[in-house]
C-alpha positions in Angstrom: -17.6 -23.2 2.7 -19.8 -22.0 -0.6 -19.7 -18.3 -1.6 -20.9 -16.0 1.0 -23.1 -13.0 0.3 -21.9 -9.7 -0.4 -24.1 -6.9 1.0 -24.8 -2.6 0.7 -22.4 -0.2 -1.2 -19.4 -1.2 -3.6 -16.1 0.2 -5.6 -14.5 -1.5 -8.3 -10.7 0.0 -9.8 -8.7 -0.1 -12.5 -5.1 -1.2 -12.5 -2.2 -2.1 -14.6 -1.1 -5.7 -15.4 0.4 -8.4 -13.3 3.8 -8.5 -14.4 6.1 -7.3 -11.3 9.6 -6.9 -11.4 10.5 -7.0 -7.7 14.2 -6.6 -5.8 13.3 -10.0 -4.0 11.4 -13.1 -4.6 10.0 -15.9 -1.9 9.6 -19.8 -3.0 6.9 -21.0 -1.0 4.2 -19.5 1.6 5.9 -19.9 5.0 4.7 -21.0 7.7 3.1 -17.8 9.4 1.0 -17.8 6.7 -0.7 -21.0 6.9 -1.5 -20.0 10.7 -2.8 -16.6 9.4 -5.4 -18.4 7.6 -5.9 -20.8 10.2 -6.4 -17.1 12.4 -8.7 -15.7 10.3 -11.2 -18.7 10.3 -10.7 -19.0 13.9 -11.6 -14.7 14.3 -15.3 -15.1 12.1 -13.6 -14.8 8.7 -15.7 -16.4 6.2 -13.5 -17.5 2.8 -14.1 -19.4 0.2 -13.6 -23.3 0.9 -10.7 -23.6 -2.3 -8.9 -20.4 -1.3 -5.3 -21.4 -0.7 -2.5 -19.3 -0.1 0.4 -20.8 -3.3 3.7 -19.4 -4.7 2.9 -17.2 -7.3 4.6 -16.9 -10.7 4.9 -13.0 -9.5 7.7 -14.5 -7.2 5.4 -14.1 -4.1 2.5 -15.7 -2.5 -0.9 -15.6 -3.9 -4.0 -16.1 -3.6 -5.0 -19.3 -5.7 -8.2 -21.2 -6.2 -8.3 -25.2 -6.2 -11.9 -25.7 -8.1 -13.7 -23.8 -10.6 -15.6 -20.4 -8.9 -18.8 -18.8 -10.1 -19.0 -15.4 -11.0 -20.1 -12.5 -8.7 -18.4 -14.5 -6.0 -17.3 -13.0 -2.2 -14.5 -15.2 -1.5 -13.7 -13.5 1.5 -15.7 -11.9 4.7 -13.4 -10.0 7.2 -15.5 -9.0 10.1 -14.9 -5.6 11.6 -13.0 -7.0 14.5 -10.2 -7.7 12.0 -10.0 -5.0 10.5 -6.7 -2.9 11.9 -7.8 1.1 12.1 -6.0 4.2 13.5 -8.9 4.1 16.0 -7.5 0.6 17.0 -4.1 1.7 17.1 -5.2 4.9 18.8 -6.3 2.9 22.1 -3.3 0.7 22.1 -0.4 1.5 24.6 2.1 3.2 22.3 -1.2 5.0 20.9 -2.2 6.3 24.1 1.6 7.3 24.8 1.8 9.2 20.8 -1.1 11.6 21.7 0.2 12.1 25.5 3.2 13.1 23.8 1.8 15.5 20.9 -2.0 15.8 20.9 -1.8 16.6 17.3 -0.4 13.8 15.9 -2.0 12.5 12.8 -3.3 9.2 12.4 -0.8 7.6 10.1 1.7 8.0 12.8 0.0 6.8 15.2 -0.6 3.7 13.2 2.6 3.4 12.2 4.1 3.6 15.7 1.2 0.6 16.6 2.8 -1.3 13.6 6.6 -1.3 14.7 5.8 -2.0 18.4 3.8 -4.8 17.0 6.7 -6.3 15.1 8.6 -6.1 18.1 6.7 -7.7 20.6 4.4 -9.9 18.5 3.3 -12.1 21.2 -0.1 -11.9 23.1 -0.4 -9.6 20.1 -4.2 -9.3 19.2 -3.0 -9.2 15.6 0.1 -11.4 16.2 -0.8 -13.8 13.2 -1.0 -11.5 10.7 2.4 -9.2 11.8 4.1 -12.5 11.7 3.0 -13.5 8.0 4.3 -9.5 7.1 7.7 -9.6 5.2 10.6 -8.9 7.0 11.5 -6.1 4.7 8.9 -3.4 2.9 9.0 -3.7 -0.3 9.1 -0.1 -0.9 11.9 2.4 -2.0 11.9 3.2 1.8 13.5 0.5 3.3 15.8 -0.8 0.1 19.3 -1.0 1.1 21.5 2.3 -0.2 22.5 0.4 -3.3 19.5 0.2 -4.7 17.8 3.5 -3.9 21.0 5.0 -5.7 19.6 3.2 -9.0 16.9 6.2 -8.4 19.4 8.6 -7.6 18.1 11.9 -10.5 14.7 11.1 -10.7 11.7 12.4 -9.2 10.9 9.4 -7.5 14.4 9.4 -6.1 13.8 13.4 -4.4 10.8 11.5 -3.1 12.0 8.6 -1.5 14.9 10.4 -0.1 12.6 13.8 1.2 10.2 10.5 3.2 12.9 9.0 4.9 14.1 12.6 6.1 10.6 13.0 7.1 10.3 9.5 9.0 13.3 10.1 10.4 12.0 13.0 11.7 8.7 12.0 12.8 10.6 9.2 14.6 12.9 11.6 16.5 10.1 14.0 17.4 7.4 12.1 18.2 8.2 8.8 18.8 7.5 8.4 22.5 10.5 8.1 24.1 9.5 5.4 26.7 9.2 3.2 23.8 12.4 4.1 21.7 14.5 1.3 23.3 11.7 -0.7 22.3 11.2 0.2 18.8 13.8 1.8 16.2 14.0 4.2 13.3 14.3 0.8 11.2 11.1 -0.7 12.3 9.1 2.4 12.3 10.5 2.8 8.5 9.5 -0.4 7.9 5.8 0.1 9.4 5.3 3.5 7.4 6.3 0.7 4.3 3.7 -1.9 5.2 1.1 0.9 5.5 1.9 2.2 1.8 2.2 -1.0 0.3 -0.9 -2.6 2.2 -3.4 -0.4 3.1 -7.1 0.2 1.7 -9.0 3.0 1.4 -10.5 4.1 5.0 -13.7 4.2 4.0 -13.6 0.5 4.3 -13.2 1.3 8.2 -15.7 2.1 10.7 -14.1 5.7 10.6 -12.2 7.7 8.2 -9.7 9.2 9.9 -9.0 12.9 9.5 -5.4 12.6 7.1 -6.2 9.7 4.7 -4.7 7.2 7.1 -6.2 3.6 5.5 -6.7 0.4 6.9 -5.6 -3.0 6.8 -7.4 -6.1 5.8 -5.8 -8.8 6.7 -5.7 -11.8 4.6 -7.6 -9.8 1.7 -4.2 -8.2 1.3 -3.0 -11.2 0.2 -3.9 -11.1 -3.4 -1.7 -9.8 -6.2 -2.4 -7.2 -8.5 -3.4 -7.2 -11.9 -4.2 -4.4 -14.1 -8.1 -4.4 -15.0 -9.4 -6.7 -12.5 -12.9 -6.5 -12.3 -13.0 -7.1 -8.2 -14.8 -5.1 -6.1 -14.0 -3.9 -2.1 -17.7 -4.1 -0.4 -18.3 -2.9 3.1 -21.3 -4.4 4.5 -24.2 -3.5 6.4 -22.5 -5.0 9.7 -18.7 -3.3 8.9 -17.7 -6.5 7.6 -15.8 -5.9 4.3 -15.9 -8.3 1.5 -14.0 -9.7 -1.7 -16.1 -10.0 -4.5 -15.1 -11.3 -7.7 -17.1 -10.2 -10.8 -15.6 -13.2 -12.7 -15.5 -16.6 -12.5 -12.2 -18.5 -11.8 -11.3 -22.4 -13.0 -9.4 -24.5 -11.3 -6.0 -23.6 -10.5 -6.3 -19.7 -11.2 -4.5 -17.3 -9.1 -7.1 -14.6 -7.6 -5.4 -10.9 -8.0 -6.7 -8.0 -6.2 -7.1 -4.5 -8.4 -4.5 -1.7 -7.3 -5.4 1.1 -9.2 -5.0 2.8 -12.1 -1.3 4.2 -11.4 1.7 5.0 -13.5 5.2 2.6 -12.3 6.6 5.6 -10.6 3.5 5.3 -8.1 3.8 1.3 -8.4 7.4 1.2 -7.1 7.1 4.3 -4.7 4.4 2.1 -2.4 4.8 -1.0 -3.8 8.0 -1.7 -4.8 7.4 -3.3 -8.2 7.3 -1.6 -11.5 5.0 -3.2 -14.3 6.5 -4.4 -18.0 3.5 -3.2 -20.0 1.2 -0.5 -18.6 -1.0 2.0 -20.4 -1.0 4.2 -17.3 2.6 5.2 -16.9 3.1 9.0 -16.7 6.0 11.2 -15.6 5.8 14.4 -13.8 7.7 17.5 -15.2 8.4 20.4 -13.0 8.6 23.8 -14.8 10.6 27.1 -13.7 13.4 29.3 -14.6 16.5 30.8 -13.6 17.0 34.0 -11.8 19.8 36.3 -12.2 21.9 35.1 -9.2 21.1 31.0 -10.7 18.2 30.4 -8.4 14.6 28.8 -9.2 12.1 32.0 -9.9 8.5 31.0 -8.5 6.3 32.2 -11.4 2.5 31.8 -12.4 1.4 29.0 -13.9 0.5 30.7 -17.5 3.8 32.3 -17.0 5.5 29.1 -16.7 3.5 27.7 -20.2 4.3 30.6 -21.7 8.3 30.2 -21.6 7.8 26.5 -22.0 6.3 26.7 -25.4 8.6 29.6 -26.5 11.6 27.2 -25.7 9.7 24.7 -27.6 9.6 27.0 -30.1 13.1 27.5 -30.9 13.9 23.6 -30.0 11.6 23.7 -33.2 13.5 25.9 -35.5 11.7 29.0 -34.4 8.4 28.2 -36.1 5.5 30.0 -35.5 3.1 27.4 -35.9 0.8 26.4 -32.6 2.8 24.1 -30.8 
């Protein structure tokens, strides 16, 4: 197939380089990967003739190209069909039986709970293909065995791990409908919430944008790797179809990276599960407050806050007066 036409609005992203350091690595595609291409093409997705799915040098599979690509290329057409939404999810069985259960439930649940059930009784699945090619473990913090998410154990992206499994756990034991808890457990609906974090695009990609942010998923665009400063762009066309597009040509024998975003590593391991060797977007986030009398945390006002910051600061200094 030659390169298909991109159509109607487009966003391009910036992101941090493409060398991951990840807890586990995979040799070769497997074989539920070859038959999610073979699923795509057989569901109206239009891609590239020389995209292959390859081992990547990142330690997973890529996205790879076999002959030379011309610039401005859309290497691959997902029809709206394909496209997994909360509205999808929504009308499935476990997402009629989420908001019988609590009307209120937001859509990320209820995706989430369409995700596990999926992983659990994959066939006849309308997405079965693409569940199937899904690691068996997120790569996110989430679902890391205790071990590991000790390793985070002080940070603020260990309180944050730790606070989202409490929640999930929660969610699960709440919400979950209980017809379907035999059926599906807190491990698989951990793992789902992981999937979602480290696979989802925006949801303005979707027919709908649902009302808490929930994304969607692309299947077989989600493939691709990321590397920092990727000039790619995400185009949803005129008929919901959403698009690829590479702004650069590719020679024989690349591999063809996706853009993630401009994000620090704490962000890059927290939905991801990879952290970056050289990035100019790292950043760490400081929490400011004092002590009261009886040793807990005073709330205080922002300026407040400064204030007592920079007159610590201050005598860290040697008590200068200087603007700090």
């Amino acid at each position: 197939m030659s390169s298909l036409a991109s159509t109607t609005t487009s966003s391009s992203t910036t992101a941090s380089s493409s060398k991951k350091r990840r807890l586990e690595t995979h040799d070769s595609p497997s074989a539920p990967t070859n038959e999610l291409h073979r699923w795509a093409l057989n569901n109206g997705c239009q891609i590239y003739s020389s995209i292959e799915i390859k081992p990547s040098p990142l330690g997973d599979s890529g996205l790879f190209v076999s002959s030379d690509l011309p610039s401005q290329t859309s290497i691959i057409t997902l029809p709206s069909s394909c496209i997994i939404t909360h509205s999808i999810a929504s009308e499935s069985e476990i997402g009629r039986a989420c908001i019988k259960k609590n009307e209120e439930v937001g859509e990320k649940f209820i995706m989430q709970s369409y995700l596990s059930l999926g992983r659990r009784e994959v066939e006849g699945h309308q997405f079965k293909d693409y569940l199937e090619s899904l690691p068996n473990i997120s790569p996110d913090p989430c679902s890391w065995p205790p071990s590991h998410r000790a390793l985070l154990n002080g940070t603020n992206l260990g309180h944050a791990v730790e606070s989202l499994i409490t929640s999930t756990r929660l969610d699960y034991v709440n919400n979950f409908p209980e017809d379907f808890k035999s059926r599906v457990s807190l491990s698989d609906f951990i793992w789902a919430g992981g999937i979602i974090r480290s696979r989802a695009f925006p949801g303005r990609l979707g027919r709908e944008i649902a009302s808490d942010g929930c994304g969607v998923l692309l299947p077989f665009i989600d493939m691709a790797n990321h590397r920092r400063g990727e000039p790619v762009e995400w185009v949803k066309n005129k008929n919901s179809s959403v698009s690829l597009k590479l702004r650069d040509g590719k020679v024989a024998g690349c591999e063809i990276f996706n853009n993630y975003g401009g994000k620090g590593n704490e962000s890059f391991l927290m939905s991801y599960g990879f952290a970056l060797d050289d990035t100019s977007d790292d950043s760490y986030g400081l929490e400011l407050g004092r002590r009261g009398e009886g040793g807990g945390v005073v709330k205080v006002g922002q300026r407040q806050v400064l204030e007592e910051a920079v007159d610590t600061l201050r005598e860290m200094l040697g008590g200068a007066e200087e603007e700090v």
